[in-house]
C-alpha positions as CSV (number, residue, x, y, z in Angstrom):
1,X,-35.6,-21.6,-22.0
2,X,-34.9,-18.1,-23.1
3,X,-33.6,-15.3,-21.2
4,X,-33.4,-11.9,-21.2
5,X,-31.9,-9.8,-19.4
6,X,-30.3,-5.5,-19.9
7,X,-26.6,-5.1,-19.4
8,X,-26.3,-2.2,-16.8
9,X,-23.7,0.2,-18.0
10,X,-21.8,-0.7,-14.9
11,X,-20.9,-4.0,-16.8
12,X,-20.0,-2.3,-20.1
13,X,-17.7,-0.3,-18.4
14,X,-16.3,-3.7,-17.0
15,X,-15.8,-5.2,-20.6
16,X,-14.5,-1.4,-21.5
17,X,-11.5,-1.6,-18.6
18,X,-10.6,-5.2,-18.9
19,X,-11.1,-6.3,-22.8
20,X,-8.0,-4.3,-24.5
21,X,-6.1,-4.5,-21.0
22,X,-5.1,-8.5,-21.0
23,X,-1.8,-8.8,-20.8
24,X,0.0,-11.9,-19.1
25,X,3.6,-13.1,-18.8
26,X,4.5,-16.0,-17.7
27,X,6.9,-16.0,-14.3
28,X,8.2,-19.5,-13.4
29,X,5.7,-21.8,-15.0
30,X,2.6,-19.2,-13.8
31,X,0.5,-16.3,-15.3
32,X,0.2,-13.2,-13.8
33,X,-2.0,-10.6,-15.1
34,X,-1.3,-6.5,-15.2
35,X,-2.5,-3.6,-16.8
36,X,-0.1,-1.4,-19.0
37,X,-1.0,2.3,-19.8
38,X,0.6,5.6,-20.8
39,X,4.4,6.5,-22.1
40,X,7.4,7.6,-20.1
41,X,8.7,6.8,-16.9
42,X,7.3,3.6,-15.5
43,X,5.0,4.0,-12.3
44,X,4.1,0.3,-11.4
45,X,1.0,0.1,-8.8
46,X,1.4,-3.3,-6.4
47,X,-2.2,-3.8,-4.7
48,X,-2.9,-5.2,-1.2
49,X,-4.0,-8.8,0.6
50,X,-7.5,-9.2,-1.2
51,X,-7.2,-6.8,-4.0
52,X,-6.4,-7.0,-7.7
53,X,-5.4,-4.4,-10.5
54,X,-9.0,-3.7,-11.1
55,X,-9.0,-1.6,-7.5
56,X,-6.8,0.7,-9.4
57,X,-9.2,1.6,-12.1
58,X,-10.2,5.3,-11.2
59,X,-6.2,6.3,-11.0
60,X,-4.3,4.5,-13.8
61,X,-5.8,6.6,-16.8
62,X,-4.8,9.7,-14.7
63,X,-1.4,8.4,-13.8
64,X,-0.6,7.4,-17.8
65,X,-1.1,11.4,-18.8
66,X,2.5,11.2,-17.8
67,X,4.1,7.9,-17.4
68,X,4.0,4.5,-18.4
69,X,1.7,3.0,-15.7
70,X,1.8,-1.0,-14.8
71,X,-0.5,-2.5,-12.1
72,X,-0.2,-6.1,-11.6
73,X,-2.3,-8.7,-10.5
74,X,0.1,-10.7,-7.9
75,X,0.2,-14.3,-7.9
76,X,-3.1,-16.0,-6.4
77,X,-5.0,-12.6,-6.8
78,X,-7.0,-11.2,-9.4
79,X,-6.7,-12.8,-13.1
80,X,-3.5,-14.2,-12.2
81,X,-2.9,-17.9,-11.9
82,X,-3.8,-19.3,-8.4
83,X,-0.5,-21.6,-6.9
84,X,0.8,-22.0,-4.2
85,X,4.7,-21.3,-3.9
86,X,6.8,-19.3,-2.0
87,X,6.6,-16.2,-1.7
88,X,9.7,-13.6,-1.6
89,X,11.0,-10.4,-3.0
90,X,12.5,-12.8,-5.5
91,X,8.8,-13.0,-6.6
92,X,6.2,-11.9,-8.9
93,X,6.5,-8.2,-7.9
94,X,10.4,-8.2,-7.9
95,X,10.6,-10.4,-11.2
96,X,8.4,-7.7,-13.1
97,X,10.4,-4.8,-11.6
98,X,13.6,-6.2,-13.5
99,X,12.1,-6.5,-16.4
100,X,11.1,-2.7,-17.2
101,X,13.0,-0.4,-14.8
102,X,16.0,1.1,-14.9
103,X,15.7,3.0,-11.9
104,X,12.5,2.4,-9.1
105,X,10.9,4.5,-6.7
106,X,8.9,4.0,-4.0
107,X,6.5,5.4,-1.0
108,X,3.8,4.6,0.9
109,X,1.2,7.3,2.5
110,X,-1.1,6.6,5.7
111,X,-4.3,8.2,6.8
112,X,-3.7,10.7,9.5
């Protein structure tokens, strides 16, 4: 049986964002995924509870203009490796932090 079917544009822009994006390193036996973009001083995006890298699609290639832009997939979520362990700012986020930052910033906004 044969099929055919048209790849929407949607899904080239899919293989577009994700193809020369892999990147994985391995943090205590696991995989985790993230995204790497742009030169100079790091921003590293964290995503939410049922969110991956992929939700920050529309802002990374703006962001890397400027600076060196990492979003991770966190353990269990996106194309990282599903486990379960405990979880603790000794953890995926904090492990990749060390690894690439001299000095870290952070904030958070709300809707008002």
């Amino acid at each position: 049986m044969c099929v055919e079917f048209e790849i929407s544009a949607f899904f080239y822009s899919l293989i577009r964002y994700f193809f020369h994006l892999y990147n994985f390193w391995t943090w205590k036996g696991r995989k985790i995924h993230y995204v790497v973009q742009g030169e100079g001083s790091p921003v590293v995006l964290i995503h939410g509870f049922g969110a991956s890298a992929y939700h920050w699609r529309y802002y990374i290639p703006e962001l890397a203009k400027k600076h060196k832009v990492y979003a991770i997939d966190l353990l269990g979520f996106g194309w990282s490796e599903k486990a379960i362990i405990e979880y603790g700012m000794e953890g995926p986020g904090g492990g990749f932090l060390a690894g690439d930052c001299e000095r870290a910033s952070s904030f958070s906004w709300k809707q008002v």
